[in-house]
N, C-alpha and C positions, 0 to 999 in steps of 0.2 A: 347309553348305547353299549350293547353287548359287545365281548372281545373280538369274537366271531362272526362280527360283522363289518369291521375295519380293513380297510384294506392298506399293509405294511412292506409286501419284499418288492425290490426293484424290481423284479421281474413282472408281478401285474401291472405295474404301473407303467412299465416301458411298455407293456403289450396294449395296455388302453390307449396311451398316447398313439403308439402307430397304429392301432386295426381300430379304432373308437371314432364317435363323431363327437364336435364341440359343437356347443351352441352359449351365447355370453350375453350380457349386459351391462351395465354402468357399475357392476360391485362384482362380478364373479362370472367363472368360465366352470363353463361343467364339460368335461370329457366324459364319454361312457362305453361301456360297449355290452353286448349280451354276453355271462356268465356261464362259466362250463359248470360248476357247482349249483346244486338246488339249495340255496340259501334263499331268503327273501332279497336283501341284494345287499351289496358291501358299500361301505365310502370310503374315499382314501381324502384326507385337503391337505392343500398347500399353502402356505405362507410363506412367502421370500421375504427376504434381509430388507425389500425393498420399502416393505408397508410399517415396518417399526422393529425397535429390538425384541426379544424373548420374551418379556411381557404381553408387549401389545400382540403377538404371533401368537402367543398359548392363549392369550384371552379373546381371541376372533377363534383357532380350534374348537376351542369348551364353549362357547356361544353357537357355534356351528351345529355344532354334534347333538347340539340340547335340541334347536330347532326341528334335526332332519329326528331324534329320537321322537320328539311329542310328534313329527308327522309320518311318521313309519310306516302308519294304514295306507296313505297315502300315493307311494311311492311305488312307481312298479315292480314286481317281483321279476327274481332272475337275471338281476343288472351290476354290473360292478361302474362303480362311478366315482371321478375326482371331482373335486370342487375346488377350484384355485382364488384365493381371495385376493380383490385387484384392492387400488391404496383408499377409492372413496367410501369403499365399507365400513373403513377404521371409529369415522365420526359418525357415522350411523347408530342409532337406539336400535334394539333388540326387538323390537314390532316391525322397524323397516326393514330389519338384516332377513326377518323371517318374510316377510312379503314380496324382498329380492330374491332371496334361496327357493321361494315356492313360482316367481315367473319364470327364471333363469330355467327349474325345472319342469314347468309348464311350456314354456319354450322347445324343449328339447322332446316332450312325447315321453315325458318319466312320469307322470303324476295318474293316476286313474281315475275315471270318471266320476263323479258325483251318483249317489243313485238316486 
Protein backbone atom coordinates (compact mmCIF):
# COMPACT_ATOMS: atom_id res chain seq x y z
CA UNK A 1 0.00 0.00 0.00
CA UNK A 2 1.25 3.28 -1.29
CA UNK A 3 2.43 6.12 1.36
CA UNK A 4 -0.01 8.27 -0.11
CA UNK A 5 -2.63 6.40 0.60
CA UNK A 6 -2.57 6.10 4.57
CA UNK A 7 -4.10 8.04 6.48
CA UNK A 8 -1.67 9.53 9.66
CA UNK A 9 -2.35 13.18 11.37
CA UNK A 10 -4.94 13.46 14.10
CA UNK A 11 -6.57 15.73 12.50
CA UNK A 12 -8.13 13.40 9.62
CA UNK A 13 -8.84 11.00 11.87
CA UNK A 14 -10.62 13.21 14.52
CA UNK A 15 -12.51 14.58 11.46
CA UNK A 16 -13.76 11.05 10.22
CA UNK A 17 -14.53 10.09 13.70
CA UNK A 18 -16.89 13.22 14.11
CA UNK A 19 -18.32 14.02 10.47
CA UNK A 20 -18.06 10.06 9.16
CA UNK A 21 -20.53 7.22 9.35
CA UNK A 22 -19.53 3.69 11.09
CA UNK A 23 -20.78 0.49 10.10
CA UNK A 24 -19.23 -2.87 12.19
CA UNK A 25 -19.34 -6.56 12.56
CA UNK A 26 -17.92 -9.26 14.73
CA UNK A 27 -14.01 -8.44 13.76
CA UNK A 28 -14.01 -4.67 12.77
CA UNK A 29 -15.61 -1.06 12.72
CA UNK A 30 -15.08 0.96 9.75
CA UNK A 31 -15.56 4.78 9.96
CA UNK A 32 -15.54 6.78 6.81
CA UNK A 33 -16.37 9.78 5.32
CA UNK A 34 -16.05 11.46 1.64
CA UNK A 35 -12.51 12.93 0.81
CA UNK A 36 -11.64 16.56 -0.01
CA UNK A 37 -8.50 15.21 -2.00
CA UNK A 38 -8.77 13.32 -5.38
CA UNK A 39 -6.83 10.29 -4.19
CA UNK A 40 -8.42 6.92 -4.88
CA UNK A 41 -9.09 6.77 -1.08
CA UNK A 42 -6.86 6.69 2.10
CA UNK A 43 -7.00 4.14 5.23
CA UNK A 44 -6.02 4.89 8.43
CA UNK A 45 -6.39 1.32 11.34
CA UNK A 46 -6.46 1.00 14.52
CA UNK A 47 -5.24 -1.38 16.99
CA UNK A 48 -5.72 -0.87 20.81
CA UNK A 49 -3.66 -2.19 23.75
CA UNK A 50 -6.74 -4.14 24.05
CA UNK A 51 -6.41 -6.92 21.34
CA UNK A 52 -2.49 -7.76 22.13
CA UNK A 53 0.89 -6.22 22.52
CA UNK A 54 2.99 -4.69 19.51
CA UNK A 55 3.40 -7.81 17.92
CA UNK A 56 0.12 -9.02 17.49
CA UNK A 57 -1.07 -5.01 16.78
CA UNK A 58 1.60 -4.59 13.87
CA UNK A 59 0.89 -8.13 12.71
CA UNK A 60 -3.26 -7.52 12.28
CA UNK A 61 -1.85 -3.73 10.56
CA UNK A 62 0.44 -5.48 7.86
CA UNK A 63 -2.36 -8.35 7.30
CA UNK A 64 -4.88 -5.45 7.00
CA UNK A 65 -3.13 -3.21 4.48
CA UNK A 66 -2.13 -6.32 2.38
CA UNK A 67 -5.92 -7.34 2.06
CA UNK A 68 -7.40 -3.72 1.40
CA UNK A 69 -3.95 -3.42 -1.17
CA UNK A 70 -4.85 -6.74 -3.32
CA UNK A 71 -8.57 -5.14 -3.07
CA UNK A 72 -7.95 -1.51 -4.14
CA UNK A 73 -9.89 -1.96 -7.55
CA UNK A 74 -12.41 -2.71 -5.37
CA UNK A 75 -12.95 -0.12 -3.02
CA UNK A 76 -14.76 3.13 -3.65
CA UNK A 77 -12.87 6.18 -4.88
CA UNK A 78 -12.63 9.48 -3.02
CA UNK A 79 -13.19 8.10 0.59
CA UNK A 80 -10.94 8.42 3.53
CA UNK A 81 -11.55 5.39 5.94
CA UNK A 82 -10.53 3.88 9.50
CA UNK A 83 -10.72 0.42 10.02
CA UNK A 84 -10.60 -0.39 13.88
CA UNK A 85 -9.69 -4.05 14.56
CA UNK A 86 -11.95 -5.55 17.54
CA UNK A 87 -10.25 -8.67 19.69
CA UNK A 88 -11.92 -11.84 17.56
CA UNK A 89 -9.89 -10.92 14.35
CA UNK A 90 -6.66 -11.76 16.39
CA UNK A 91 -7.49 -15.82 15.90
CA UNK A 92 -8.70 -15.36 12.59
CA UNK A 93 -6.72 -16.86 9.25
CA UNK A 94 -6.03 -14.29 6.71
CA UNK A 95 -8.95 -15.61 4.14
CA UNK A 96 -11.40 -14.94 6.90
CA UNK A 97 -9.75 -11.52 8.03
CA UNK A 98 -10.14 -10.76 4.18
CA UNK A 99 -13.82 -11.89 3.82
CA UNK A 100 -14.53 -9.73 7.25
CA UNK A 101 -12.74 -6.49 5.79
CA UNK A 102 -14.66 -7.07 2.48
CA UNK A 103 -18.41 -7.45 4.48
CA UNK A 104 -17.65 -4.87 6.95
CA UNK A 105 -16.94 -2.82 3.73
CA UNK A 106 -19.77 -4.09 1.75
CA UNK A 107 -21.86 -3.15 4.66
CA UNK A 108 -21.01 0.29 4.65
CA UNK A 109 -21.62 1.09 0.59
CA UNK A 110 -17.37 1.19 0.18
CA UNK A 111 -17.13 -1.61 -2.34
CA UNK A 112 -18.20 -1.15 -6.24
CA UNK A 113 -20.27 -3.20 -8.13
CA UNK A 114 -19.28 -6.15 -9.90
CA UNK A 115 -19.46 -5.66 -13.59
Amino acid sequence: MHRKLRLRNRADFSRIYRGGKSFANGQFVVYWSKQPVADPFRLGISASKKIGNAVVRNRMRRVIKEIVRLNAERIAPRVDLILIVRKPAVDMKTKELERSVLHVLKKAGLLKQRA
